[in-house]
N, C-alpha and C positions, 0 to 999 in steps of 0.2 A: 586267495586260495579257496579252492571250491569245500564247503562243508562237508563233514561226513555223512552220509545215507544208506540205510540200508536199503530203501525202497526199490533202489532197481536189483532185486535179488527176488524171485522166487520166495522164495524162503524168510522175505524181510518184514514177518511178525515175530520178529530176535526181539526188536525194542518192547513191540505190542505185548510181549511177555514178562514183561520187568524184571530185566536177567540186574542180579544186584552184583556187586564185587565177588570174583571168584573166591572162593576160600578152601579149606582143606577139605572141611565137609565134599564140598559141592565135586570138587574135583574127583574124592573119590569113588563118584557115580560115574559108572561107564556112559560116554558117550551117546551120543543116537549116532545113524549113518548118516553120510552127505556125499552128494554125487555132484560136482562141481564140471558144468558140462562148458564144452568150447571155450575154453581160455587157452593164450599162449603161455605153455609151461615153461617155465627156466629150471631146468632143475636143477641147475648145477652143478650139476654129474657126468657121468658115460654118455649119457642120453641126448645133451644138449639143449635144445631149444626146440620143443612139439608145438605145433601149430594146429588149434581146432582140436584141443586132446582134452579129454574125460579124466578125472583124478576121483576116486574111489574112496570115501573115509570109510572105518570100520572097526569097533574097538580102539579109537582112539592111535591107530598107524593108517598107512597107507597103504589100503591092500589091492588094487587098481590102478593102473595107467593105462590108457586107450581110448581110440576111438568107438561112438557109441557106445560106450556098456550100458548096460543094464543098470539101472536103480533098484535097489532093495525094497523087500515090501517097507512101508513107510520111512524108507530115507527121505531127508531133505532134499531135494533139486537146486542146486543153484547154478543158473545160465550166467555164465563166465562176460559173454556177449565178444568174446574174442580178447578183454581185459589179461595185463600178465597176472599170472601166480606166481610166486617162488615162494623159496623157502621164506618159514620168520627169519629176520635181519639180526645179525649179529652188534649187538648195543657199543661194543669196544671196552677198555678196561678199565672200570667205572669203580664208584662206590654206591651204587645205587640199591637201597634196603640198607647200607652201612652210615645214611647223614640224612639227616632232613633238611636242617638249616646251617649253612657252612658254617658261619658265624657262633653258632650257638655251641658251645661243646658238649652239653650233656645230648645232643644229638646225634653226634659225630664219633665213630666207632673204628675207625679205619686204623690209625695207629697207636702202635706202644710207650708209652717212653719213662722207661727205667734206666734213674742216669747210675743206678750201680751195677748192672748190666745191661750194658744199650744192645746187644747182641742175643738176639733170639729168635732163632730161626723157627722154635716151636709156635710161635705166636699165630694164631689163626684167625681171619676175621672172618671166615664163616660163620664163626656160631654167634656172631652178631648177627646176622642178618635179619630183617623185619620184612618179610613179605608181603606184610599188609602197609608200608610204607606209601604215600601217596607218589612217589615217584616211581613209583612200577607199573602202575596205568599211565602215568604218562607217559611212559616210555615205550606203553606196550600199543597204545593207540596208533603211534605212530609206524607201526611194523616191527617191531624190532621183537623177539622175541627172546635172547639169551645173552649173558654178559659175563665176562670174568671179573669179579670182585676184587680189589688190587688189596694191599698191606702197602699203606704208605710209610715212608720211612719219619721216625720218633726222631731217637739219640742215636738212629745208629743205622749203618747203608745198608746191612740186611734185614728188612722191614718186615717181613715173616711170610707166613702162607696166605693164599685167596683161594678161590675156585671156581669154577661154573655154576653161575645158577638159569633157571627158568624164568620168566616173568608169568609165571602162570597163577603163583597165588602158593605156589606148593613152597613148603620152607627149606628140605633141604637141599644142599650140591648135588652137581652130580660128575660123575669122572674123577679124574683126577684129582692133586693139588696141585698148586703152580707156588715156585718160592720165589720172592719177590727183592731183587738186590740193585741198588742202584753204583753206577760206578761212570758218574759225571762228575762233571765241577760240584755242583750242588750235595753230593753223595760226596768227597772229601771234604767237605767242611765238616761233616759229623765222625771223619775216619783217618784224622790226624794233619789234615788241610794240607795235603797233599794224595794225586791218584796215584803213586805208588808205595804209597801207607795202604791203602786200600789192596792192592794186591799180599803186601805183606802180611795184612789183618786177615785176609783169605786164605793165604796159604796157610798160616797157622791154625786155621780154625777147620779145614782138613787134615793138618798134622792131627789136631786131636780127636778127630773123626775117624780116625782110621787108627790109629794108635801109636803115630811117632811119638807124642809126647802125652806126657802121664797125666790123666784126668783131674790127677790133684792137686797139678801144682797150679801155686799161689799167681801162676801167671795166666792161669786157665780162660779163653773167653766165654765159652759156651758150657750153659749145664746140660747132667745127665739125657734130658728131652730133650735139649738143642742138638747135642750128638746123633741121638737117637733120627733126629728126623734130620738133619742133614746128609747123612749115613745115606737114606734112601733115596734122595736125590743124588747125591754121587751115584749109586748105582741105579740110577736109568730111569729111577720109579715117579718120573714128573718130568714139569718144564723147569726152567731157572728164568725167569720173564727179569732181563736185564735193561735197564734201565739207563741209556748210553744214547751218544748223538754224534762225538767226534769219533772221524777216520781212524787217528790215532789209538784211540782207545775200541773200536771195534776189532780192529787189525791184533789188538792185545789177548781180547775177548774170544777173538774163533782160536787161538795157538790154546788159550787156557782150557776151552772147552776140548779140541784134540787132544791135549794131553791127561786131560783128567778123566776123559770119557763120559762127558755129561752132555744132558739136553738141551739147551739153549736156545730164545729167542728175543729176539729186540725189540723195546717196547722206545718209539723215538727215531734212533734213527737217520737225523735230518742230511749226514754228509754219508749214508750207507752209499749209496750208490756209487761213489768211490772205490768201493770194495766189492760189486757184484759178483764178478766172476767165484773172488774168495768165498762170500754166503754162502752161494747157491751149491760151490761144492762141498760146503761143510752142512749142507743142507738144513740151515738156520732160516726159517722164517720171521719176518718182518714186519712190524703193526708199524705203520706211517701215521703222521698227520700229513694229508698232501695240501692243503695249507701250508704248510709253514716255507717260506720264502726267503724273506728276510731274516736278517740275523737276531735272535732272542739273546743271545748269550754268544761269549766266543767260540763255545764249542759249536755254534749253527752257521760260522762262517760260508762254507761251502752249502748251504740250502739253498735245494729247488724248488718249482713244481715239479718240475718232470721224475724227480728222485723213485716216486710208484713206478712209473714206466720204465725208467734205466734198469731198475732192478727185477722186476718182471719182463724184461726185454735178454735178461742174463739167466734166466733160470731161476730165482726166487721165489717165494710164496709170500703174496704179499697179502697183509690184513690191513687193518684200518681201525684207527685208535684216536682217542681225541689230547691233544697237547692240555688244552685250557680244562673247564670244566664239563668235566665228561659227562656225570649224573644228573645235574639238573639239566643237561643241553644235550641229551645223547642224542636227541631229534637229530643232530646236525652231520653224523656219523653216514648220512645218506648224500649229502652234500661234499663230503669229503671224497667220496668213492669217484662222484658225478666229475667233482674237478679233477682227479688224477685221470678221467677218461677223456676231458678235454684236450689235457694236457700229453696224449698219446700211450695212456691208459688201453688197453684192449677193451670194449664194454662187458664181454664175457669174464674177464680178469675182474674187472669194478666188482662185478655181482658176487663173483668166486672171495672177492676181500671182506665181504661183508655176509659168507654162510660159509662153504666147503674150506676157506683155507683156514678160520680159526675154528670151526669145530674139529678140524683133522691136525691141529698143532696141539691142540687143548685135549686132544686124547675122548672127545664125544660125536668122531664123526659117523659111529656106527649107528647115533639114533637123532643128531644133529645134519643141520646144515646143506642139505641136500632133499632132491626130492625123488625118491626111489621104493621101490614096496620093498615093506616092512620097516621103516623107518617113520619115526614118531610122525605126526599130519599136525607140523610146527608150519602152517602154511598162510602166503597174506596174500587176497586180491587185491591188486590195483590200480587205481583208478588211468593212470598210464605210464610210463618209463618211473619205475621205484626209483631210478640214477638221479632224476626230474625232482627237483624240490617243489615245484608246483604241483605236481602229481601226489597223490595220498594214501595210505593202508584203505581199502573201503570196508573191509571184515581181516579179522585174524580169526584164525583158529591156532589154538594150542593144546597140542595129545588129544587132538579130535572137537573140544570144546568149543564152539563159537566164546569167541570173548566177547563182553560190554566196550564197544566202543564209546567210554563215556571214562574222566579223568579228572580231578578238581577243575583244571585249567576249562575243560568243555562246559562245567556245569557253570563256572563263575562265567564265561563269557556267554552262554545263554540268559542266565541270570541277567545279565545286567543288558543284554540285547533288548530283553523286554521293554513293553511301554512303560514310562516311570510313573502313570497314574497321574490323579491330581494331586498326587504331594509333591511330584516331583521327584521322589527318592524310588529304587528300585526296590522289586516287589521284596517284603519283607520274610525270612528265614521260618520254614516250619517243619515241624517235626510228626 
């Protein structure tokens, strides 16, 4: 896999500048401008795909598209050489800023678990978040520029809130919240080891959200705050990111969603395509692993590859999400896109799974995900087909910022690239 370099860029004294780790500081300095000339644009919009087209930074949006424009007095230039741009890449629905070391739990911030009330929906693992976490350059090197933070389930199948975040360095969300509820196999063992316990545990805990049943009795699941914020996803004000695989239980999921008037989408998946016609008209979007093939579990009986394609071939909106471990491996979120377009993926659909369809599900597709003026300059050049795991981010920028393409993982394998001297050992750590 070809190295990173900024040298074929105009503009490529970014290194020769000792740009260090973004931080809040740095971020809240406006910008310089950048004139990003002859690259093929993706925008992943109305617009499509521009050939030989000019991309305009300026305050940190994008206030240009075209051919030839004009550069600013002292913008940067940087000659595209006909390379694509698209948007920054959508990370999938991670924990990344939420865990450093899986293993280690004072690391690990993702879930709740109060086994006297497993049920809490107010639970938010935003404000865990660590933006200075080393897994946000690595993730951000690789293109990816924004992720929704999941709430993994504790003691209990509704795991709480997540949110969008940036990989820019900036700490807080932004959008929406998303409430995070799983309702698989694995989600009845914590909710009475059976899924329609889980439905029972559900409709109850709307009974007391809305006021069929009386907040104080001894049989109550949810407190005053759990109310409170379940309350506002019933009424519209977020996603419900469900967490489901089998036919059976999706087919369960859209009647519940119609009837309660809520927002809903799947995180999983594996037998949806069974159900396209139903999604697309209940207009649920879809975060795939297009991976997953064989059977994981019995709920993944019916798993394809083609499952991305069936359901984007029906009307769906499809995104792109990682089964295994998302945070330390979201690199591989570019891989997952590339295989569902082998596998008769549309290519414009791949690119759309991984920028327009999860910032426009996740309620930030007015400054996400797309590449249009006025919308944030969340943008990556690269080195060839982003779909292409051989191909590489060669620069990000984020809200106008050239990022440090530079990440633990970069420095330890320069590090250790070096000549080992005559000790033999590699060059030794300094500060």
């Amino acid at each position: 896999m070809a190295l990173r370099r900024l040298s074929a860029f105009a503009g490529g004294a970014l290194l020769a500048a000792g740009l260090a780790w973004p931080s809040a500081p740095a971020l809240a300095q406006a910008p310089g401008a950048v004139l990003i000339r002859n690259a093929t644009v993706h925008t992943a919009g109305a617009q499509g795909t521009l050939h030989d087209t000019d991309v305009l930074i300026q305050g940190g949006t994008i206030r240009a598209i075209g051919k030839a424009l004009a550069a600013p007095a002292g913008a940067q230039v940087v000659d595209a050489a006909g390379r694509p741009l698209t948007p920054a890449l959508f990370a999938g629905i991670t924990g990344i800023g939420l865990e450093e070391v899986s293993g280690e739990s004072p690391t690990v911030d993702n879930a709740v678990s109060l086994a006297d009330q497993p049920l809490r929906p107010e639970f938010d693992v935003t404000l865990a978040y660590n933006p200075a976490s080393v897994l946000v350059p690595v993730a951000r090197v690789e293109g990816l520029g924004f992720t929704l933070l999941a709430a993994n389930a504790g003691k209990g199948f509704v795991a709480g809130q997540g949110g969008v975040v940036r990989l820019d360095g900036s700490a807080d969300p932004v959008g929406p919240r998303a409430l995070f509820v799983g309702l698989d196999a694995g989600a009845a063992e914590l909710g009475g080891k059976s899924r329609a316990s889980l439905w029972m545990l559900l409709e109850q805990m709307i009974a007391e959200t809305r006021g069929r049943m009386p907040a104080d009795s001894p049989h109550a699941l949810l407190t005053p705050a759990g109310r409170a914020t379940l309350a506002r996803y019933l009424n519209g004000q977020g996603r419900i990111v469900v967490r489901i695989d089998r036919a059976a239980d999706i087919r369960q999921l859209l009647r519940w969603a119609e009837r309660e008037r809520v927002r809903v989408a799947i995180a999983g998946g594996a037998e949806a395509w069974q159900l396209a016609p139903q999604i697309a008209q209940a207009r649920v979007p879809v975060f795939v692993d297009a991976l997953v093939d064989l059977p994981a579990s019995f709920d993944q009986i019916g798993a394809t590859l083609r499952n991305a394609a069936l359901l984007q071939a029906a009307g769906v909106e499809v995104g792109f999400t990682q089964s295994g471990d998302a945070s330390h491996n979201a690199r591989k979120v570019r891989q997952l896109a590339g295989n569902a377009v082998a596998n008769g993926l549309p290519w414009e659909a791949g690119l759309a799974g991984l920028t327009r369809v999860p910032a426009q599900a996740l309620g930030v597709g007015d400054r996400l995900g797309s590449i249009a003026v006025g919308r944030s300059a969340d943008l990556v050049l690269w080195s060839g087909d982003p779909l292409d795991v051989i191909n590489t981010a060669q620069q990000v920028w984020l809200g106008g910022h050239a990022m440090p393409m530079r990440s633990r993982q970069t420095e330890l394998r320069d590090r250790y690239l070096q000549g080992s001297g005559e000790s033999g050992l590699p060059p030794a750590y300094s500060r």
